[in-house]
C-alpha positions as CSV (number, residue, x, y, z in Angstrom):
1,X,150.5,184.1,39.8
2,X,151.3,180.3,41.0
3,X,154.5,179.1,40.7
4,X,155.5,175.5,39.8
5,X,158.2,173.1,38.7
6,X,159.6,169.6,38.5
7,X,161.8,167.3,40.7
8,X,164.9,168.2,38.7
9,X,163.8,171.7,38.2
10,X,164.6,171.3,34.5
11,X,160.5,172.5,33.8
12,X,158.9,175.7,35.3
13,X,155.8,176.9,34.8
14,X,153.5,179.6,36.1
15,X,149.7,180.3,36.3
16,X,147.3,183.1,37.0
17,X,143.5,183.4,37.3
18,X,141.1,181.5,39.3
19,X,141.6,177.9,40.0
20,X,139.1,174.9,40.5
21,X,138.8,173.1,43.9
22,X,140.6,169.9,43.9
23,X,139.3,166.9,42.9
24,X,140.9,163.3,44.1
25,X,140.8,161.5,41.1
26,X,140.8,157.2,42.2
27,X,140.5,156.1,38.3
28,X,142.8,153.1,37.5
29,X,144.7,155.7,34.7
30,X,145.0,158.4,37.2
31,X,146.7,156.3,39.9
32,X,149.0,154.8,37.3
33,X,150.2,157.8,36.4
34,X,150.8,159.4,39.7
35,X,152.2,156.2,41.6
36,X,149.5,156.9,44.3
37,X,146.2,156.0,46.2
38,X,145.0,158.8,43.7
39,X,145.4,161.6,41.8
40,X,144.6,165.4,42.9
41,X,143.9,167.4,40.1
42,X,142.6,171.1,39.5
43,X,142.2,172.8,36.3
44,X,143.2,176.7,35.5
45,X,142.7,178.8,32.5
46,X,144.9,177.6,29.8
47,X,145.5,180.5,28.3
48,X,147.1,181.6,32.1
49,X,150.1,178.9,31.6
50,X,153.2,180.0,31.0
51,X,156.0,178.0,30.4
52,X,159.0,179.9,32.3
53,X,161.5,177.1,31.5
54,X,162.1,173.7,29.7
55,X,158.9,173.9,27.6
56,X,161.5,171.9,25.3
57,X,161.6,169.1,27.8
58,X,157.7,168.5,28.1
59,X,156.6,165.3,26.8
60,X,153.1,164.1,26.6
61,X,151.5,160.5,26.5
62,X,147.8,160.2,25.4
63,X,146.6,156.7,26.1
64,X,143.9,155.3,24.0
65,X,140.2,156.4,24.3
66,X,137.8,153.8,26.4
67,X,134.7,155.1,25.9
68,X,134.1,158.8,25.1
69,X,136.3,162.3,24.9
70,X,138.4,163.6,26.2
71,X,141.4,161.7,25.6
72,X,143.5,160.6,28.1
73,X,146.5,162.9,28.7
74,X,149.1,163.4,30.4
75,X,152.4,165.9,30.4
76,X,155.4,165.3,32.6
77,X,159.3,166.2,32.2
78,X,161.4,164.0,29.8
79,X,164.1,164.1,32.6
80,X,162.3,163.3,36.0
81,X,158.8,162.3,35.0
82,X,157.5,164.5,36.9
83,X,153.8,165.2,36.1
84,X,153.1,168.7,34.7
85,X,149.9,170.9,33.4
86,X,148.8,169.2,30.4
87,X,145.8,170.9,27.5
88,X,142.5,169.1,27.9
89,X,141.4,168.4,25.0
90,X,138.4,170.6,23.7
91,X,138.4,172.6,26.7
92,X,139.9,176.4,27.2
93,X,141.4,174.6,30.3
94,X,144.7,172.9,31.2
95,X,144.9,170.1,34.4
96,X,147.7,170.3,37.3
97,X,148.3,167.8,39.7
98,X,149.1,170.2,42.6
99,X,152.0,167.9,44.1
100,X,154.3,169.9,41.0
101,X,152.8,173.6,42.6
102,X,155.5,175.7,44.7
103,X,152.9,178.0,46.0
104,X,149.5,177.6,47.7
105,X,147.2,177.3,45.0
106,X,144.4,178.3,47.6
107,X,142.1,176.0,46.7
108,X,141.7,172.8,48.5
109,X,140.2,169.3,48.1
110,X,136.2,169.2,46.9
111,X,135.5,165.8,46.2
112,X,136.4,161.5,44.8
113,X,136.0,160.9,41.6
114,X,135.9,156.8,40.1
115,X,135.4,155.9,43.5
116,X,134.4,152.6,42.0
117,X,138.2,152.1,40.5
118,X,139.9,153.0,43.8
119,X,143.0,151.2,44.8
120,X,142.2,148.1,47.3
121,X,145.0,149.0,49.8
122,X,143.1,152.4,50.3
123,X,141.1,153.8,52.7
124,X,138.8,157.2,52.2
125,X,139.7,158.9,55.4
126,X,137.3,162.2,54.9
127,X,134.1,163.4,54.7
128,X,134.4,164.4,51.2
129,X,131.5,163.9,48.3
130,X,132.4,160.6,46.9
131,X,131.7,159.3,43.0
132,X,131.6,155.9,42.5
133,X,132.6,157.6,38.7
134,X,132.8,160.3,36.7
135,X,130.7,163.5,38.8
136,X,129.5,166.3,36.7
137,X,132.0,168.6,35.2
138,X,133.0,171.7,37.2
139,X,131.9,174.9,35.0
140,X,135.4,175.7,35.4
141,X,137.9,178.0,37.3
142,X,135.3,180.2,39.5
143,X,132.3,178.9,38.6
144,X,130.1,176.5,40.5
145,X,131.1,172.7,40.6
Protein backbone atom coordinates (compact mmCIF):
# COMPACT_ATOMS: atom_id res chain seq x y z
CA UNK A 1 0.00 0.00 0.00
CA UNK A 2 1.31 3.70 -1.11
CA UNK A 3 0.66 6.42 0.88
CA UNK A 4 -0.12 9.94 -0.22
CA UNK A 5 -1.33 13.41 0.62
CA UNK A 6 -1.49 17.13 0.00
CA UNK A 7 0.51 20.24 1.01
CA UNK A 8 -1.88 21.12 3.79
CA UNK A 9 -2.51 17.51 4.62
CA UNK A 10 -6.16 18.24 4.49
CA UNK A 11 -6.42 15.06 1.61
CA UNK A 12 -4.94 11.54 2.05
CA UNK A 13 -5.13 8.90 0.04
CA UNK A 14 -3.75 5.36 -0.35
CA UNK A 15 -3.16 2.82 -3.17
CA UNK A 16 -2.36 -0.82 -3.63
CA UNK A 17 -1.53 -3.02 -6.58
CA UNK A 18 0.89 -2.63 -9.33
CA UNK A 19 1.67 0.73 -10.68
CA UNK A 20 2.74 1.95 -14.26
CA UNK A 21 6.22 3.41 -14.96
CA UNK A 22 6.25 7.05 -15.12
CA UNK A 23 5.63 8.90 -17.95
CA UNK A 24 6.88 12.87 -18.21
CA UNK A 25 4.00 14.21 -19.70
CA UNK A 26 5.43 17.97 -21.76
CA UNK A 27 1.69 18.71 -23.16
CA UNK A 28 0.77 22.50 -22.83
CA UNK A 29 -2.42 21.18 -20.30
CA UNK A 30 -0.16 19.12 -18.30
CA UNK A 31 2.42 21.76 -17.62
CA UNK A 32 -0.31 24.20 -16.73
CA UNK A 33 -1.60 22.23 -14.34
CA UNK A 34 1.46 21.25 -12.57
CA UNK A 35 3.41 24.73 -12.78
CA UNK A 36 6.37 22.74 -14.23
CA UNK A 37 8.73 21.78 -17.21
CA UNK A 38 6.21 18.82 -17.18
CA UNK A 39 4.08 16.63 -15.65
CA UNK A 40 5.07 12.95 -14.26
CA UNK A 41 2.26 10.82 -14.20
CA UNK A 42 1.55 6.97 -13.46
CA UNK A 43 -1.63 5.26 -13.36
CA UNK A 44 -2.83 2.46 -10.61
CA UNK A 45 -5.87 0.41 -10.38
CA UNK A 46 -8.81 2.57 -9.55
CA UNK A 47 -10.49 0.38 -7.67
CA UNK A 48 -7.01 0.36 -5.26
CA UNK A 49 -7.69 4.18 -4.24
CA UNK A 50 -8.80 4.87 -1.07
CA UNK A 51 -9.62 7.96 0.12
CA UNK A 52 -8.27 7.94 3.94
CA UNK A 53 -9.14 11.66 4.50
CA UNK A 54 -10.84 14.87 2.91
CA UNK A 55 -12.47 13.04 0.04
CA UNK A 56 -14.93 16.02 0.87
CA UNK A 57 -12.30 18.54 -0.12
CA UNK A 58 -11.48 17.00 -3.69
CA UNK A 59 -12.35 19.13 -6.47
CA UNK A 60 -12.08 18.35 -10.04
CA UNK A 61 -11.70 20.54 -13.24
CA UNK A 62 -12.34 18.90 -16.70
CA UNK A 63 -11.19 21.24 -19.40
CA UNK A 64 -12.85 21.01 -22.77
CA UNK A 65 -12.21 18.18 -25.29
CA UNK A 66 -9.61 19.14 -28.26
CA UNK A 67 -9.86 16.44 -30.31
CA UNK A 68 -10.80 12.96 -29.06
CA UNK A 69 -11.52 11.13 -25.39
CA UNK A 70 -10.52 11.14 -22.77
CA UNK A 71 -11.36 14.31 -21.30
CA UNK A 72 -9.10 16.34 -19.69
CA UNK A 73 -9.05 15.99 -15.93
CA UNK A 74 -7.75 16.94 -13.21
CA UNK A 75 -8.35 16.43 -9.17
CA UNK A 76 -6.49 18.58 -6.68
CA UNK A 77 -7.42 19.84 -2.96
CA UNK A 78 -9.93 22.74 -2.64
CA UNK A 79 -7.55 24.12 0.11
CA UNK A 80 -3.86 23.88 -1.32
CA UNK A 81 -4.36 22.94 -4.97
CA UNK A 82 -2.47 20.38 -4.61
CA UNK A 83 -2.80 17.86 -7.48
CA UNK A 84 -4.40 14.46 -6.53
CA UNK A 85 -5.39 10.94 -8.29
CA UNK A 86 -8.12 11.77 -10.48
CA UNK A 87 -10.75 8.78 -12.57
CA UNK A 88 -9.82 8.54 -16.20
CA UNK A 89 -12.48 8.60 -17.91
CA UNK A 90 -13.48 5.06 -19.51
CA UNK A 91 -10.70 3.43 -18.03
CA UNK A 92 -10.61 0.96 -14.79
CA UNK A 93 -7.60 3.29 -13.96
CA UNK A 94 -7.00 6.47 -11.92
CA UNK A 95 -3.75 9.02 -12.78
CA UNK A 96 -1.17 10.30 -9.85
CA UNK A 97 1.23 12.79 -10.25
CA UNK A 98 3.91 11.22 -7.96
CA UNK A 99 5.09 14.64 -6.50
CA UNK A 100 1.65 14.14 -3.93
CA UNK A 101 3.17 10.19 -3.06
CA UNK A 102 4.72 9.83 0.53
CA UNK A 103 6.23 6.51 -0.23
CA UNK A 104 8.41 5.13 -3.10
CA UNK A 105 5.97 4.13 -5.56
CA UNK A 106 8.82 1.83 -7.02
CA UNK A 107 8.42 2.57 -10.27
CA UNK A 108 10.47 5.20 -12.01
CA UNK A 109 10.46 7.40 -15.14
CA UNK A 110 9.85 5.38 -18.70
CA UNK A 111 9.42 7.89 -21.21
CA UNK A 112 8.23 12.01 -22.83
CA UNK A 113 5.18 12.27 -24.00
CA UNK A 114 4.02 15.71 -26.41
CA UNK A 115 7.47 16.26 -26.84
CA UNK A 116 6.29 18.57 -29.57
CA UNK A 117 4.43 20.90 -26.78
CA UNK A 118 7.36 21.04 -24.42
CA UNK A 119 8.06 24.23 -22.67
CA UNK A 120 10.94 26.49 -24.58
CA UNK A 121 12.97 27.19 -21.31
CA UNK A 122 13.41 23.31 -21.12
CA UNK A 123 15.96 21.08 -21.75
CA UNK A 124 15.54 16.98 -21.97
CA UNK A 125 18.47 16.06 -19.93
CA UNK A 126 18.07 11.91 -20.29
CA UNK A 127 18.22 9.28 -22.34
CA UNK A 128 14.63 8.52 -22.16
CA UNK A 129 12.17 7.46 -25.21
CA UNK A 130 10.85 10.76 -26.38
CA UNK A 131 7.16 11.39 -28.18
CA UNK A 132 6.96 14.24 -30.10
CA UNK A 133 2.93 13.31 -28.98
CA UNK A 134 0.79 11.07 -27.71
CA UNK A 135 2.94 7.32 -27.47
CA UNK A 136 0.81 4.28 -27.34
CA UNK A 137 -1.20 3.59 -24.28
CA UNK A 138 0.46 1.49 -21.52
CA UNK A 139 -1.79 -1.86 -21.13
CA UNK A 140 -1.89 -0.73 -17.72
CA UNK A 141 -0.47 -1.40 -14.14
CA UNK A 142 1.88 -4.58 -14.84
CA UNK A 143 1.47 -5.00 -18.19
CA UNK A 144 3.83 -4.14 -21.05
CA UNK A 145 3.98 -0.36 -22.18
Amino acid sequence: MIRGSCLCGAVAFSIGGELTPIQLCHATRCRKATGGAYAPELLAPMKSLHWLRGADRVAIYQAPLLCEPPPYRRAFCSICGSPLPVEISGTPYVLVNPGVLDDDPGSRPLRHAFVAQKASWHELGDDLPRFSHRPPPPAGPGGPT
